[in-house]
KOLDO-213769 format. One record per atom (N, C-alpha, C, O): x, y, z; residue in three letters. Coordinates in steps of 0.001 Angstrom, whole numbers, plus 500000, padded with zeros to 6 digits. Example, Ala and Ser with C-alpha at 12.3 -4.5 7.8 and 13.67 -1.06 7.14 Angstrom:
2
513190494310507800ALA512300495500507800ALA513200496700507800ALA514236496681508465ALA512850497750507080SER513670498940507140SER512900500030507870SER513409501138508039SER
//
This chain:
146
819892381199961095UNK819907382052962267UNK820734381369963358UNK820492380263963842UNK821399381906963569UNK822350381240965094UNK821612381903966586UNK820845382845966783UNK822205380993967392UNK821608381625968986UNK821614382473969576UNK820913382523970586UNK822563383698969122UNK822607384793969556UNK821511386171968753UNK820995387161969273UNK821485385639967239UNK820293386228966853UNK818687386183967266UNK817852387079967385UNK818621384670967440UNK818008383632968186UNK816985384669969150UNK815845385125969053UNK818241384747970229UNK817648385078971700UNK818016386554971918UNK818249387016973035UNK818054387253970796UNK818297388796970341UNK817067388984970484UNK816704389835971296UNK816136388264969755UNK814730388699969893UNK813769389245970511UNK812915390110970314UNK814295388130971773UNK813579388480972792UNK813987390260973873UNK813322390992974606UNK815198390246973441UNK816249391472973892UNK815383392649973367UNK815013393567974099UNK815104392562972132UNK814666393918971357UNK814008393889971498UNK813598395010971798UNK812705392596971549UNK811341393624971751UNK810730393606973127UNK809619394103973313UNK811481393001974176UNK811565393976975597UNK812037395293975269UNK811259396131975724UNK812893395743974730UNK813077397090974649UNK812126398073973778UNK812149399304973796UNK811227397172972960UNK810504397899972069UNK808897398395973508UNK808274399425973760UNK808886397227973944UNK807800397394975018UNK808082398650975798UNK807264399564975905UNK809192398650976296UNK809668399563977217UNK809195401009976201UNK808208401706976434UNK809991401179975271UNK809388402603974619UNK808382402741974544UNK807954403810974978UNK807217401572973846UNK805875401464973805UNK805147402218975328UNK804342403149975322UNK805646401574976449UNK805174401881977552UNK805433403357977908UNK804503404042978334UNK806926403973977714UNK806669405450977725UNK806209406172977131UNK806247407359977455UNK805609405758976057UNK805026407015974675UNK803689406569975356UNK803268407624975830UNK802942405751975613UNK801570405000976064UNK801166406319977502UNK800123406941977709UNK802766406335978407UNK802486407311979645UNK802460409031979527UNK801844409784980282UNK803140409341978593UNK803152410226977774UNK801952410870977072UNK801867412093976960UNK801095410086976637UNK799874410137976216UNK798757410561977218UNK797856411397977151UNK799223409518978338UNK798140409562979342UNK798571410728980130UNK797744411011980997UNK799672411543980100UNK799940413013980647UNK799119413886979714UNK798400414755980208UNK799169413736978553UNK798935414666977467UNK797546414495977856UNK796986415512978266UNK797030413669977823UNK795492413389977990UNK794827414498979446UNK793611414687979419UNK795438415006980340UNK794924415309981476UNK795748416673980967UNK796033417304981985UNK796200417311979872UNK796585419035979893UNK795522419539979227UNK794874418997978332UNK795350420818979809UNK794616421527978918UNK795076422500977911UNK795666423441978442UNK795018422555976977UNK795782423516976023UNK795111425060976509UNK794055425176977130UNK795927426107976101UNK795576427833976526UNK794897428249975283UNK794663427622974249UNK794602429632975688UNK793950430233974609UNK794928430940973221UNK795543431958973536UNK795041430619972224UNK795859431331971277UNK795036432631970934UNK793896432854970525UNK796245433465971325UNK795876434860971362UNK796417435625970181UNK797632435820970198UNK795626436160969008UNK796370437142967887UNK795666436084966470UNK795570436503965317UNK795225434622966946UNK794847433957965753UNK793790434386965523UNK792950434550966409UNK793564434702964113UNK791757435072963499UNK791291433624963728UNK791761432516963468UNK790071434125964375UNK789120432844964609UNK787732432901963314UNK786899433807963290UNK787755431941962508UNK787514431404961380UNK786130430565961720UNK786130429974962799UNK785145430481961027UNK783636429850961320UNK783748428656960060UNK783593429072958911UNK784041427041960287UNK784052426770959119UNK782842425466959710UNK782496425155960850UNK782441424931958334UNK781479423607959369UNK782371422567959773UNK782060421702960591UNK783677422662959101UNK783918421880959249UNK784776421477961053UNK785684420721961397UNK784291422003961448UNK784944422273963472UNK785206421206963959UNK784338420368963715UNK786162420794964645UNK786826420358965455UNK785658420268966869UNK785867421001967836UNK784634419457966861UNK784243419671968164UNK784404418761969293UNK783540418702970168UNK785240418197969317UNK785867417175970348UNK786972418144971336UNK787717419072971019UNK786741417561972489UNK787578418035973516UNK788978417696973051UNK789118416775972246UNK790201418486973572UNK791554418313972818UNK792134417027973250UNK792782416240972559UNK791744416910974736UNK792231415820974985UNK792116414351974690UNK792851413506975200UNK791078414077973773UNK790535412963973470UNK791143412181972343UNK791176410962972178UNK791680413283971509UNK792614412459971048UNK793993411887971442UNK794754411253970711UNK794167412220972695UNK795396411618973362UNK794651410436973994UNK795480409583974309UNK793701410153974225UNK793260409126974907UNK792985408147973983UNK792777407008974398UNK792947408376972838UNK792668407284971934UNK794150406988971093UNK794176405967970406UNK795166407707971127UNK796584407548971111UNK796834406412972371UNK796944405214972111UNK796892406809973413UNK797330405780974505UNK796631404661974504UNK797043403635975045UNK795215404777973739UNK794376402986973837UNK795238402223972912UNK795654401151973349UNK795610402592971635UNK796206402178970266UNK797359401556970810UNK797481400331970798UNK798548402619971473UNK799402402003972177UNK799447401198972967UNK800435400466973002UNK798448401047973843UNK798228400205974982UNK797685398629974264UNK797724397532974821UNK797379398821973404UNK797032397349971957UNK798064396705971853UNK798351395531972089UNK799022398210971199UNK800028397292970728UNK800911396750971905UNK801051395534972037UNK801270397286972423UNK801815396865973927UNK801437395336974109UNK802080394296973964UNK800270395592974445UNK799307394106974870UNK799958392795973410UNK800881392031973690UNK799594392780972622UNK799598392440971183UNK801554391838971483UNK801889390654971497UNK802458392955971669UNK804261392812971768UNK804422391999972872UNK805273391127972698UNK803577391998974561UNK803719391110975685UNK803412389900975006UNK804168388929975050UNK802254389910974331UNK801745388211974235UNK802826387484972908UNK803110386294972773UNK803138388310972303UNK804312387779971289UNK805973387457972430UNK806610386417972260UNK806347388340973319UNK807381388124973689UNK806997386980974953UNK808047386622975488UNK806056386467975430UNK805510385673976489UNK805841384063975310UNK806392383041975718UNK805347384268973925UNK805817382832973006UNK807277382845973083UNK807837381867973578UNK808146384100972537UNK809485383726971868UNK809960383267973612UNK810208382065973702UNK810090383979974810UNK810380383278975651UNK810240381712975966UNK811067380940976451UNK808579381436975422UNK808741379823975586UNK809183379154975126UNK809656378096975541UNK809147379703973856UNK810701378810972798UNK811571378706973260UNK812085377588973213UNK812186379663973898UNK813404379851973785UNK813716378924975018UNK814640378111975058UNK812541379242976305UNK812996377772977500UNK813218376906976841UNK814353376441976947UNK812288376274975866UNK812546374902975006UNK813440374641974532UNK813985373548974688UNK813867375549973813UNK815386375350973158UNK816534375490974520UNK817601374877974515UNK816227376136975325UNK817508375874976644UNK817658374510977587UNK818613373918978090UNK815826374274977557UNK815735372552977958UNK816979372087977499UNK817916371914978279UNK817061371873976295UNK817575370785975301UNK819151370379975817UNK819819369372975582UNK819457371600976622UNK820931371644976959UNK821399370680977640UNK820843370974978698UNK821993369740977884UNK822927368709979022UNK823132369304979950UNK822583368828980943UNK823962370580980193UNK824635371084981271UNK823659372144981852UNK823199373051981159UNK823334371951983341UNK822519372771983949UNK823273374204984433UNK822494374990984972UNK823876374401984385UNK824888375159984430UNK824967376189983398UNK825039377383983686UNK824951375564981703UNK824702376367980762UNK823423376938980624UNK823062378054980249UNK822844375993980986UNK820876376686981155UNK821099377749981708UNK821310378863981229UNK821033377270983122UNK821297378761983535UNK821695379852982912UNK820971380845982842UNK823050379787982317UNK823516380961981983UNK822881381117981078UNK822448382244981319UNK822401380794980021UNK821437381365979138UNK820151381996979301UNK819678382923978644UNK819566381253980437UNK818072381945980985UNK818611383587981221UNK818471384613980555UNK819273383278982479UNK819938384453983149UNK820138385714982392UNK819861386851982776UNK820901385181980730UNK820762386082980109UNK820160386606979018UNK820395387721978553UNK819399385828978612UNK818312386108977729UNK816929385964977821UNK816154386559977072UNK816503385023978911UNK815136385048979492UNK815314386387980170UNK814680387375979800UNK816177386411981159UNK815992387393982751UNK816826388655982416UNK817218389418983299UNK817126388873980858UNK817967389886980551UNK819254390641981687UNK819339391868981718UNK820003389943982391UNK820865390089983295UNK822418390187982785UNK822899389519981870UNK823035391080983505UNK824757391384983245UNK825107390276983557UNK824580389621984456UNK826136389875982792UNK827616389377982794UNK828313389364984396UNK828782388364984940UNK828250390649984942UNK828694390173986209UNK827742389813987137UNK828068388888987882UNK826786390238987271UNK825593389385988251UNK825375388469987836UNK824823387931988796UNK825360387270986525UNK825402386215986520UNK826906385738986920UNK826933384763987670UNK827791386121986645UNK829082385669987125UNK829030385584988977UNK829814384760989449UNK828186386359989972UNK828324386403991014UNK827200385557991469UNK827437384955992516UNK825789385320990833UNK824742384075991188UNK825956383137991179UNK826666382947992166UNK826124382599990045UNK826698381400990025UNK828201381102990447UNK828780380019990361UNK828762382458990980UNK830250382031991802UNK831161381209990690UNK831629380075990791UNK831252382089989668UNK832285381439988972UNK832920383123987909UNK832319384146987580UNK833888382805987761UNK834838383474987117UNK834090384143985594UNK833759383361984703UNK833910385462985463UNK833564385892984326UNK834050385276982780UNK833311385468981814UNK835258384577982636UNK836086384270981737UNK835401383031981818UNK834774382716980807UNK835373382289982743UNK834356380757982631UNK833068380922982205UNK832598380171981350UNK832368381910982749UNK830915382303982248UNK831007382489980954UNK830264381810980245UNK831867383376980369UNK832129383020979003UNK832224381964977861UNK831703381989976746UNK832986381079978408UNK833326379929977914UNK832359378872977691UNK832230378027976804UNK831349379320979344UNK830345378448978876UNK828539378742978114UNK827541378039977954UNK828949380277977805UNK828090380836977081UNK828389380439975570UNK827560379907974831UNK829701380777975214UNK830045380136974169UNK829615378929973517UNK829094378893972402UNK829849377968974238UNK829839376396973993UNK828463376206974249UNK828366375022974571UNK826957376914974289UNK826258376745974637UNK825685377162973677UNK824786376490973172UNK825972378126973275UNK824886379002972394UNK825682378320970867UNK824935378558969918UNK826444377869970598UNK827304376857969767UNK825977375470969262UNK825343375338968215UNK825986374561970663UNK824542373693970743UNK823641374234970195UNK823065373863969173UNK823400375370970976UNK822194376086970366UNK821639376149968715UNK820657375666968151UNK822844377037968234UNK822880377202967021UNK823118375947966232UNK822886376224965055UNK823356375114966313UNK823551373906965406UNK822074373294965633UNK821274373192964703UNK821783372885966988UNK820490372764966849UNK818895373769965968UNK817953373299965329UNK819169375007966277UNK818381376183965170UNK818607375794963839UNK817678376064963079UNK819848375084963211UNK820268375153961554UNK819679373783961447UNK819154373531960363UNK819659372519962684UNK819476371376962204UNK817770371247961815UNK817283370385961084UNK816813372673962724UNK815765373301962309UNK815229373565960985UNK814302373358960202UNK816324374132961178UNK815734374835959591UNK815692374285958446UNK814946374535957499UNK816813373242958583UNK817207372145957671UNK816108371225957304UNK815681371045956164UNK815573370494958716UNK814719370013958147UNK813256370605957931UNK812194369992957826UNK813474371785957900UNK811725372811957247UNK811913372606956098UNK810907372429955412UNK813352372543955389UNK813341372553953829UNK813747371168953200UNK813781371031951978UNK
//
């Protein structure tokens, strides 16, 4: 795995949270509608009835979600601490930065280029050469797991 797969991780499942969190609010709308009367359907006597309010199963949809939610924060709260750890490791405070900036603090290219007052093409260069460390350090990982 190299550093950009690395600290991908943390990228996607902030974004997985984020959906999590709108289907979770979604729920909790659904939870407060009341459905109308269907008009023209034969109404049928079976034992087997439905006697729960409609909304209740949206409320137990949004708890499930709200789990997993909980369950995806406390997983992305670790890969973040790794991932400080692995940015520790860096020499250049400078490259830290730019790596937090953009994979802890999920931030553009040009707002880190304007925190740190340096040239987008340099920010580059030193994302490069960073996530380079990175990745040699991740393989020298893995290397010795096996």
């Amino acid at each position: 795995m190299d550093a950009k797969e690395y600290f991908q991780q943390i990228y996607d499942l902030t974004r997985k949270i984020e959906k999590l969190e709108l289907i979770a609010e979604e729920y909790d709308r659904l939870s407060y509608s009341v459905p109308g009367p269907v008009y023209g359907k034969e109404v049928t006597h079976s034992p087997n009835v439905n006697t729960e309010a409609p909304f209740v199963k949206w409320i137990h949809k949004k708890m499930e979600k709200e789990e997993e939610i909980k369950k995806a924060k406390e997983k992305l709260t670790i890969l973040k601490a790794e991932a400080m750890l692995l940015i520790d490791t860096l020499e250049n405070p400078t490259e830290q930065l730019i790596l937090t900036y953009r994979y802890i603090d999920l931030w553009g290219w040009k707002k880190i280029s304007k925190k740190l007052n340096y040239a987008e093409s340099y920010i580059f260069e030193l994302h490069r050469e960073a996530t380079e460390i990175i990745t040699k350090t991740l393989q020298e990982k893995e290397h010795s797991k096996s």
